[in-house]
C-alpha positions as CSV (number, residue, x, y, z in Angstrom):
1,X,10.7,-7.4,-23.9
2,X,7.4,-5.7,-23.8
3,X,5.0,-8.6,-25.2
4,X,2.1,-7.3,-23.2
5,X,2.4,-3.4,-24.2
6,X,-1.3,-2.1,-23.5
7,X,-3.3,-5.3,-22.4
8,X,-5.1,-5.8,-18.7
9,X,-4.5,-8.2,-16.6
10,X,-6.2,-9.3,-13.6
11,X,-4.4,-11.0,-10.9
12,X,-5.9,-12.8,-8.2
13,X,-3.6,-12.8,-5.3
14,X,-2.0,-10.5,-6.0
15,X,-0.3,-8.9,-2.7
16,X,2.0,-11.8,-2.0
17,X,4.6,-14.7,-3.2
18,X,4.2,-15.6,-6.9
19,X,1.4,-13.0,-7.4
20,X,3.4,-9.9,-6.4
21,X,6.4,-11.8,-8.8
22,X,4.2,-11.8,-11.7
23,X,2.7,-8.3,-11.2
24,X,5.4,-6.9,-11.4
25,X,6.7,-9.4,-14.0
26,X,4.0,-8.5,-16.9
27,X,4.3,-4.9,-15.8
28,X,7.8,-5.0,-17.1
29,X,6.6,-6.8,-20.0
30,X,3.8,-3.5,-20.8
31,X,0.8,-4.5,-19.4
32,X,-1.8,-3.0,-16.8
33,X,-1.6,-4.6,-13.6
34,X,-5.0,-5.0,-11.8
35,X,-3.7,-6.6,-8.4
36,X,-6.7,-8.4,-6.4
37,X,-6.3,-9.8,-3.3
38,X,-7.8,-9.7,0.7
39,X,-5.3,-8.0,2.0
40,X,-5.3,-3.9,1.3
41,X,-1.9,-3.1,2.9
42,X,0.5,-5.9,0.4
43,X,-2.2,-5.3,-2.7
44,X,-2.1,-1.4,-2.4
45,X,1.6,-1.8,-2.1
46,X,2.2,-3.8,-5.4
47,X,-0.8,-1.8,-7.2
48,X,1.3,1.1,-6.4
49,X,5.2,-0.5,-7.4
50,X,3.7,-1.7,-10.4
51,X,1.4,1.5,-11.3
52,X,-1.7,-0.3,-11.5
53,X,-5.4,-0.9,-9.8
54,X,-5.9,-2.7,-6.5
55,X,-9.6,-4.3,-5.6
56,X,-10.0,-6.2,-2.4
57,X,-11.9,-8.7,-2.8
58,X,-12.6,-12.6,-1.6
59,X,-12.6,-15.0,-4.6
60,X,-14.6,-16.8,-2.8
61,X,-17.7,-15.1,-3.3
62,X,-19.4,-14.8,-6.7
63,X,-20.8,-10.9,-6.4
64,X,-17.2,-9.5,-5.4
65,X,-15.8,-11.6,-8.2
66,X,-18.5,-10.3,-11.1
67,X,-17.5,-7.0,-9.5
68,X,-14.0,-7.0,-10.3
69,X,-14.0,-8.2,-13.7
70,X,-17.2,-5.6,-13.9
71,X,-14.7,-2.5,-12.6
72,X,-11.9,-3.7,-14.7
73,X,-13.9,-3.6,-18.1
74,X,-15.4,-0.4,-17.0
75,X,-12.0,1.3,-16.1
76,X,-10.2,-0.2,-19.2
77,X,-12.3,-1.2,-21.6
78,X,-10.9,-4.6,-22.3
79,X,-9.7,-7.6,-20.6
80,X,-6.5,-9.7,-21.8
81,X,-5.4,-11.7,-19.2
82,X,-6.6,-13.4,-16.1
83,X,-3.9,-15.1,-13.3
84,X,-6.4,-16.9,-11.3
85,X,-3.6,-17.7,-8.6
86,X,-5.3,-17.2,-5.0
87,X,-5.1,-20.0,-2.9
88,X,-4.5,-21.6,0.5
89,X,-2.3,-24.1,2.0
90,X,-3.5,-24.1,5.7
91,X,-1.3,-26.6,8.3
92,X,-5.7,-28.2,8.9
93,X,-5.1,-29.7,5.6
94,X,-3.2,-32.9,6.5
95,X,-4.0,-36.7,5.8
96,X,-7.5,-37.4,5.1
97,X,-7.6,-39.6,8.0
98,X,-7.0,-36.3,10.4
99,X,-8.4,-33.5,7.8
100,X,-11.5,-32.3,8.8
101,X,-14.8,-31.3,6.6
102,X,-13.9,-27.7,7.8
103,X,-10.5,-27.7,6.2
104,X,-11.6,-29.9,3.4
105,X,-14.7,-27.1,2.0
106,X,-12.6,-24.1,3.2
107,X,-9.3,-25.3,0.8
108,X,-11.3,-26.3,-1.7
109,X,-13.8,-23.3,-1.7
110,X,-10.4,-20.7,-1.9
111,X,-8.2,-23.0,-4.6
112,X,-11.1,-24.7,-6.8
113,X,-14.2,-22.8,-6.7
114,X,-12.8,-19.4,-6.8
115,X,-11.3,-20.2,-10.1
116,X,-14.3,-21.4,-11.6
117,X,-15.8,-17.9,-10.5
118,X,-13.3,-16.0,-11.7
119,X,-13.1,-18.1,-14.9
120,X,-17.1,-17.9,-15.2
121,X,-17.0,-13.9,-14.7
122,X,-13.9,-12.9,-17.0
123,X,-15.0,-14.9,-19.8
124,X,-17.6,-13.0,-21.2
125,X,-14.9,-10.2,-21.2
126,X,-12.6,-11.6,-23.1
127,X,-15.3,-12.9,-25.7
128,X,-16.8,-9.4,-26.6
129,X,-12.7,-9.0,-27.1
130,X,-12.8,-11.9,-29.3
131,X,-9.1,-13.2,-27.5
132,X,-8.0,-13.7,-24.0
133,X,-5.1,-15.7,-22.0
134,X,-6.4,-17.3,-18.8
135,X,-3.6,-18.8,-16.8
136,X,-4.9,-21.3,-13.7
137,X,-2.8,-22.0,-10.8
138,X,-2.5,-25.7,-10.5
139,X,0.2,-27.6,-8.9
140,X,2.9,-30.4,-9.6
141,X,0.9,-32.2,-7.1
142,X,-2.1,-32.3,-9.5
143,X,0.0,-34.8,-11.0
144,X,1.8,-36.7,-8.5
145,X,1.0,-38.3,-5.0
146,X,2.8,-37.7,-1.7
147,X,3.0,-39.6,1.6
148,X,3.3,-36.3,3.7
149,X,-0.4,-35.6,2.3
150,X,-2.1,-32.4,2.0
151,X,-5.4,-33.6,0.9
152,X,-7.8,-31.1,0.1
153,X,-4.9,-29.0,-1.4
154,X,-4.1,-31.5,-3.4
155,X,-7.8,-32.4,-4.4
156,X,-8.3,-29.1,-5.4
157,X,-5.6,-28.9,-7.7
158,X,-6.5,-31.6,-9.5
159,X,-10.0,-30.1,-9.8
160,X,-8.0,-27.0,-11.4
161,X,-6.0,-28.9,-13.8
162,X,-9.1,-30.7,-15.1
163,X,-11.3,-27.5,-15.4
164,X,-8.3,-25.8,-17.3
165,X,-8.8,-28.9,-19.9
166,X,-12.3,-28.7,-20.3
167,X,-12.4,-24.9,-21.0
168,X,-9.7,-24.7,-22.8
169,X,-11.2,-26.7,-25.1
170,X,-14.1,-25.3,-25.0
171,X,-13.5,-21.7,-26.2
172,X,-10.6,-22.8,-28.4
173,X,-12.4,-21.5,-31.1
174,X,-13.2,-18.5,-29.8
175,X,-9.1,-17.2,-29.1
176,X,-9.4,-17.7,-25.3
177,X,-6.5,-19.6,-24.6
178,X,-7.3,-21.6,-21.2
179,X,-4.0,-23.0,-19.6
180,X,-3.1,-24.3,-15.9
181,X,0.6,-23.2,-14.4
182,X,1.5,-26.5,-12.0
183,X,4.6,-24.8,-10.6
184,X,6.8,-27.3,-8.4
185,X,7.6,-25.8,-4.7
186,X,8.2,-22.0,-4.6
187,X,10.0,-20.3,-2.1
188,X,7.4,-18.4,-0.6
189,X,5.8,-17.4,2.7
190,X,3.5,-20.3,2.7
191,X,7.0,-22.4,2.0
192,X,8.8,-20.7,4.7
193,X,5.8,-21.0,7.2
194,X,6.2,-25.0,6.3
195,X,10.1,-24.8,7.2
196,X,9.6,-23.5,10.3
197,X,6.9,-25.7,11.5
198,X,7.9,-28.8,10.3
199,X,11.4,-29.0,9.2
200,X,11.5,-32.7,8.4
201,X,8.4,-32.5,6.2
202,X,10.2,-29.6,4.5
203,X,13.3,-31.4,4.0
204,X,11.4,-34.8,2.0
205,X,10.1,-32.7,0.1
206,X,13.4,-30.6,-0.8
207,X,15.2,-34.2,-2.1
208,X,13.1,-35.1,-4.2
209,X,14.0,-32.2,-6.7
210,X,16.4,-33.0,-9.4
211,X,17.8,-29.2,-9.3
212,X,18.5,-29.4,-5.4
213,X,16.4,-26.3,-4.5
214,X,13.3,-24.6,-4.4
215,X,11.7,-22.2,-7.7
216,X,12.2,-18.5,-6.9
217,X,9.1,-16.9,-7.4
218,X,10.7,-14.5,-10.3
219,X,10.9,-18.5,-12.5
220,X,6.6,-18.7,-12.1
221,X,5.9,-15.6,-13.1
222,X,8.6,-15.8,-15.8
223,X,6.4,-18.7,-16.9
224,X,3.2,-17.1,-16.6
225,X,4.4,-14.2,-19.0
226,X,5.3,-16.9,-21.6
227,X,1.3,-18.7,-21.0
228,X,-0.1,-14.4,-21.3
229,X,1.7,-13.4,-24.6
230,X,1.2,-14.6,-27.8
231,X,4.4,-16.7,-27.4
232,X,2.4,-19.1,-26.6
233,X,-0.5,-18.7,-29.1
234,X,-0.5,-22.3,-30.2
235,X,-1.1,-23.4,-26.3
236,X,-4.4,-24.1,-24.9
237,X,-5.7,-26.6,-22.6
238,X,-2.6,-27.3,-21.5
239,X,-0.5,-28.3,-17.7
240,X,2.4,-25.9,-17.8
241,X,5.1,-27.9,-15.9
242,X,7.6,-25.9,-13.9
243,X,8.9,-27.9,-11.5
244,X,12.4,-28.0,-11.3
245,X,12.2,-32.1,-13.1
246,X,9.9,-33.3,-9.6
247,X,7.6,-35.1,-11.6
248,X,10.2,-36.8,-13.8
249,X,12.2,-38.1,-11.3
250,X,12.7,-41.2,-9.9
251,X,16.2,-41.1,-8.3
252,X,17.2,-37.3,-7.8
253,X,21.4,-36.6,-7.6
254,X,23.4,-36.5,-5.0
């Protein structure tokens, strides 16, 4: 399928786990990749697989961020799609009886505020364009509660989920389409780093899935080609579910 032939899209991310998936994802699909992320050595890397643009920049900080979008349009011309999808998960972030203020800001700050940067900075893009597809990375926890609590991860999520309401309804009208992906657990580094410190906490979390496994990071970014094409034309405001049935289950099978 080539549903994105010709349209930019921005990645945030974009070096590792489900960013790298989906770069290369809506590159097979036609579009131009621009791969953003920290680290130069995985964002060159994918830029390069994928035949697109790397920037390395923190999300974090609103200059770097106008910057990007700024060298995108400037490079391209036009901007079609935005993958906020940078985030953190750091082993800090715990129950809010032992999470620190430290962790608390420094999760939030990567997950939640960098979207609303990223969200503040592309729009104006995609409204001299008179379309866009922004696609937020939320979480299935956004929805649910867990006693092996990640609080400020999970805070911050929530926060995504409800700012991906309020703007896509906002610019409705205006053909920018403003959706939140809440993916279920991925099988990614940050998934594997959780395995190998703390196998037990790994394991509650693995029963709880109806399908008896973890996503594979090829399933998110399958979904967020679906949220960036105009498959999905009549979807706005919307949580993307794609969880593997985690936050419809009561009694998984055994």
């Amino acid at each position: 399928m080539q549903r994105l032939e010709g349209r930019v899209a921005v990645i945030t991310g974009g070096g590792s786990g489900i960013g790298a998936a989906t770069a290369r994802r809506l590159a097979s699909e036609g579009a131009i990749v621009v791969v953003v992320d920290t680290n130069p050595a995985s964002g060159e890397a994918i830029a390069a697989e994928v035949s697109g643009l790397f920037i390395k920049a923190d999300v974090t900080d609103s200059a770097q961020v106008e910057n990007v979008y700024k060298v995108v349009f400037h490079t391209y011309g036009r901007i079609d799609i935005a993958f906020n999808n940078a985030g953190i998960s750091p082993p800090e972030d715990d129950s809010i009886l032992t999470t620190g203020i430290d962790a608390w800001e420094r999760v939030n700050r990567v997950n939640l505020t960098s979207v609303f940067l990223c969200c503040k900075h592309v729009i104006p893009y995609m409204q001299r364009g008179g379309k866009g597809s922004i696609i937020n990375t939320a979480s299935f926890v956004a929805s649910m509660g867990s006693a092996t609590s990640q609080i400020a991860y999970t805070a911050s999520k929530g926060g995504v989920l409800s700012m991906t309401r309020e703007l896509g309804v906002q610019f409705a009208r205006e053909g920018i389409r403003v959706n939140a992906l809440s993916p279920g657990p991925v099988n990614t580094p940050l998934l594997q780093e959780l395995f190998a410190k703390d196998q037990e906490r790994a394991a509650r979390r693995l029963v709880h899935i109806p399908m008896g496994r973890f996503a594979d990071a090829t399933e998110i970014a399958a979904a967020v080609a679906f949220l960036a094409s105009d498959d999905s034309s009549f979807m706005t405001a919307t949580n993307f579910l794609v969880d593997g049935g985690i936050s419809a289950a009561y009694v998984t099978p055994l």
